[in-house]
N, C-alpha and C positions, 0 to 999 in steps of 0.2 A: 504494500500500500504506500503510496507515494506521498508526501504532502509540502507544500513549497514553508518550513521553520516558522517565515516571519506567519504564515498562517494557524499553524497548528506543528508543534516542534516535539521531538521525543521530549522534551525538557518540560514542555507545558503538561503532554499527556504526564508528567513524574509530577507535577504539583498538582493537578485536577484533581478533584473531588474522587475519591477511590480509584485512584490514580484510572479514572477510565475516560472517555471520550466519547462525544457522538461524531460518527467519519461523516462528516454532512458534505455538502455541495458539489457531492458528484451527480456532474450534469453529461454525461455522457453514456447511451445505451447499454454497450459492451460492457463495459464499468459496471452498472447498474445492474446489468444479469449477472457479471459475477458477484454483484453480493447476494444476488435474490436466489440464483438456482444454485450458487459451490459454498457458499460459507453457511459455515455453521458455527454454531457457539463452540466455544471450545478449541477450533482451528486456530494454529500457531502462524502469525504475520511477523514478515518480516517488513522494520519500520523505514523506511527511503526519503532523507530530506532530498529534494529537487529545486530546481531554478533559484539555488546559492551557490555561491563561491565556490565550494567542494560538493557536490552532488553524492552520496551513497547511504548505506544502512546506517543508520545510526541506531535504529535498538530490536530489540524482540518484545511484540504485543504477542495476543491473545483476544481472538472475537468474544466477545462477552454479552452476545446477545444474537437473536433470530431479526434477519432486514426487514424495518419498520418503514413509515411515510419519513422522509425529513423533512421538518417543520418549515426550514429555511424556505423551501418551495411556496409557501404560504405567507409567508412575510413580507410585503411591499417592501420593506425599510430594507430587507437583506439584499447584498448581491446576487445571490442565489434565489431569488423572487422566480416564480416562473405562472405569468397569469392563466396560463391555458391549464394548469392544474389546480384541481379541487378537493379538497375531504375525501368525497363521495370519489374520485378518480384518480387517487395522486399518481405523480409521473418518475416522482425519484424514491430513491429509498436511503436508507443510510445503515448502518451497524456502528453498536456501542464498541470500541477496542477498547482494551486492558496492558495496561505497561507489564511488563515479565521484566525486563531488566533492558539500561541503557548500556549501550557495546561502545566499543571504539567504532571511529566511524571506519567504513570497510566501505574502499574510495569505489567509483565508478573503474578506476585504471585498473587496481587491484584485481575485479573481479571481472573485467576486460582478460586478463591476464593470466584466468584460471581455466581451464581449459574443460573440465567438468562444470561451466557455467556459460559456455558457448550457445547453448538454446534460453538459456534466461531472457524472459519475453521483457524485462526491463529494460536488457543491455542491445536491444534490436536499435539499430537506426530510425530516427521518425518515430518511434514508439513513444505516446503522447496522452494513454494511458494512466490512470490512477490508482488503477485495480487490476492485477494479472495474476492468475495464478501461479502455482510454485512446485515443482515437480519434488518428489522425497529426492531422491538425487541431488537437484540442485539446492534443499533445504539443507539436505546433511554436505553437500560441498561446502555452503555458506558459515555453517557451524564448525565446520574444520579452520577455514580460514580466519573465524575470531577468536579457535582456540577452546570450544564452548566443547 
């Protein structure tokens, strides 16, 4: 799950309220299905800050809930407002994450560089993405390379 710091940061999920989160303002289909048809509560995320400085994992969540409406969708005042959705119809969804613990950050180059992470749909070019899933393969490469 990708999320750009200055928005939503492994740091912020570690102060939040039981240290959990709502993954709100995904506004993109693909995204959307992967919260609604693959996750489940319980499934291990790995955390990805994006469009900073250093771009890579910076920790390990944990979905801590079944894809709900997100509220944001209904909000005028939010960026994530989307007026073609309603109560009665929503268009996005969201899931609560849970912090498991923050990592060193585990750079984009790095896992460029891994060769058991060559299909990682994060590391694909153009891949624009917020939500992708994670092969055991590429989970357990991941977890080699922080040492975990």
């Amino acid at each position: 799950m990708k999320s750009e710091p200055a928005e939503a940061s492994i740091d912020d999920l570690a102060r939040a309220p039981q240290q959990t989160l709502p993954w709100t303002g995904v506004r993109n289909y693909q995204a959307r299905n992967f919260m609604r048809d693959q996750m489940q509560p319980g499934d291990d995320v790995l955390f990805y800050h994006s469009s900073c400085a250093e771009p890579g994992i910076a920790g390990l969540a944990r979905v801590a809930g079944r894809a709900q409406p997100d509220a944001t969708q209904f909000d005028p005042a939010s960026p994530y407002f989307d007026a073609r959705s309603t109560p009665e119809q929503p268009r996005w969804l969201q899931v609560d994450v849970a912090l498991v613990r923050k990592t060193r950050l585990l750079s984009l180059a790095e896992m460029r560089a891994c060769p058991e992470l060559a299909t990682l749909q994060v590391l694909r070019r153009g891949n624009r993405l917020s939500i992708t899933p994670v092969t055991e393969a590429e989970w357990q490469a991941v977890l080699a390379l922080l040492g975990a």
